[in-house]
Every structure is written in C-alpha cells, then in structure tokens.
C-alpha positions as CSV (number, residue, x, y, z in Angstrom):
1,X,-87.0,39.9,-26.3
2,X,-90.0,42.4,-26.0
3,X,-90.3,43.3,-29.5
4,X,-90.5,39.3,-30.1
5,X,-92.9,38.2,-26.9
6,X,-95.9,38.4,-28.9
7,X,-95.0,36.3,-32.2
8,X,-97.0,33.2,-32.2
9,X,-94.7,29.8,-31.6
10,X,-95.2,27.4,-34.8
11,X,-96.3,24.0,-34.7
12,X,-94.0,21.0,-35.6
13,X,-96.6,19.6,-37.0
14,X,-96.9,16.0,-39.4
15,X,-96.3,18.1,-42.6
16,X,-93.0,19.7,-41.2
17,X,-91.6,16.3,-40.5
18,X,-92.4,15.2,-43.5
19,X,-91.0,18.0,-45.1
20,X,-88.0,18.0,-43.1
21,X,-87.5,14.2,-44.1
22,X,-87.8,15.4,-47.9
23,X,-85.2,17.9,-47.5
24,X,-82.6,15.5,-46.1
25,X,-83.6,12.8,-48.1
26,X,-82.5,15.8,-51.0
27,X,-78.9,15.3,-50.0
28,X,-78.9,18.9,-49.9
29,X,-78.3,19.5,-46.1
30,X,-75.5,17.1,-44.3
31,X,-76.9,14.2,-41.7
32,X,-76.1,16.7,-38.5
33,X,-78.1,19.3,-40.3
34,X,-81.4,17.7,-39.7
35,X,-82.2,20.6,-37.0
36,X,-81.7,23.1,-39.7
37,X,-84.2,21.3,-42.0
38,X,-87.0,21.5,-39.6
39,X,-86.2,25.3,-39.4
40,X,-86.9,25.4,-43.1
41,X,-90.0,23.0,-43.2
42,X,-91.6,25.2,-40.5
43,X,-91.2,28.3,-42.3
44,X,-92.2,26.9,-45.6
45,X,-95.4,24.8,-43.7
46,X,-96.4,27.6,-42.3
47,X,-95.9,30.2,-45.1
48,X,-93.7,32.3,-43.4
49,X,-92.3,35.0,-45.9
50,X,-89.0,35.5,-44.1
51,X,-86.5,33.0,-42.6
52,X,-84.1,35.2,-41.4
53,X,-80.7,33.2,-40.1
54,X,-77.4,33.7,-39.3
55,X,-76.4,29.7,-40.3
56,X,-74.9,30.6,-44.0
57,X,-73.3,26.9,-43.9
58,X,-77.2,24.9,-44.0
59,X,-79.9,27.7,-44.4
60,X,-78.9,31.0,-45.9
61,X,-76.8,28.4,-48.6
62,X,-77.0,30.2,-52.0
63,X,-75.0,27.1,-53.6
64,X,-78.2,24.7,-52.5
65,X,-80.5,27.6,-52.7
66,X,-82.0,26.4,-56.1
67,X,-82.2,22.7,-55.1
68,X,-84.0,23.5,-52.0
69,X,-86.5,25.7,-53.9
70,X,-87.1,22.6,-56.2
71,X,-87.4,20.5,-53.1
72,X,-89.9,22.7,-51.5
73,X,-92.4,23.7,-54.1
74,X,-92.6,20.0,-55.3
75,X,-94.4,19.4,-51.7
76,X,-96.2,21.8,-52.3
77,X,-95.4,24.8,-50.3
78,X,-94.1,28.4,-51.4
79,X,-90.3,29.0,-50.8
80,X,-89.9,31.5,-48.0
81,X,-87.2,34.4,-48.5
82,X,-84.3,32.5,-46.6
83,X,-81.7,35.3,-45.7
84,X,-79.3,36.8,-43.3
85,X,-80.5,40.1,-41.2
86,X,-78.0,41.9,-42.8
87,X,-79.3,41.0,-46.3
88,X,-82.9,42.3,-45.2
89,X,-81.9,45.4,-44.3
C-alpha cells in the first residue's frame, strides 16, 4: 500500500458516466458488469496508459477487445493498454 499512497484518486466525473453508459449500451459487457465499465471509462477519461486488472471475464476480454476499442475512440478518448500484471511484466 506504500508504493500506491501517493497515486492521485480519479474523478467519476460526467464524461465517465457517460462513457460508462456507451459501453453498456455496446452490449459488450453484461448488465452486472456495469462496475467494470466505469473502471474502463475512468481510465480512458482520464488517459490513463495502463489498466492493469486481474477481471479477464469483463476488462482484460481479448474477445471484446476490438469492440471496446471501437466503442472508446468513437467518444473520443484514446484506448488505454487494458491488461493483466502478469502480461506487463
């Protein structure tokens, strides 16, 4: 938790719901999924170049990979690299 005590928290801000909402409205992500869509909005809103998760099922999803780029940069935002730890390193 020390190493990560000075990262900045990000805002959920208008543009991430709105985001978020794109994303599900997508079809890409299930209804109880909408949690994991607001972890990609942020990181896309907020041009985060990593989103590093372990949630392979929603997030780190190479199947909707592709889809969710399209979603993403047709609101406008860059597509963060969406990956596992293990894949970073």
């Amino acid at each position: 938790m020390a190493v990560i005590a000075h990262l900045p928290l990000l805002d959920l801000t208008v543009e991430v719901d709105g985001l978020a909402e794109q994303i599900m409205q997508s079809g890409l992500l299930s209804t109880s999924a909408s949690r994991d869509a607001v972890h990609i909005a942020v990181a896309a809103v907020h041009q985060v170049h990593f989103l590093l998760t372990w949630n392979c099922r929603h997030i780190a999803n190479t199947t909707i990979f592709r889809d969710l780029q399209h979603v993403i940069l047709d609101a406008g935002y860059d597509v963060p690299v969406i990956c596992t730890p293990e894949e970073l390193l």
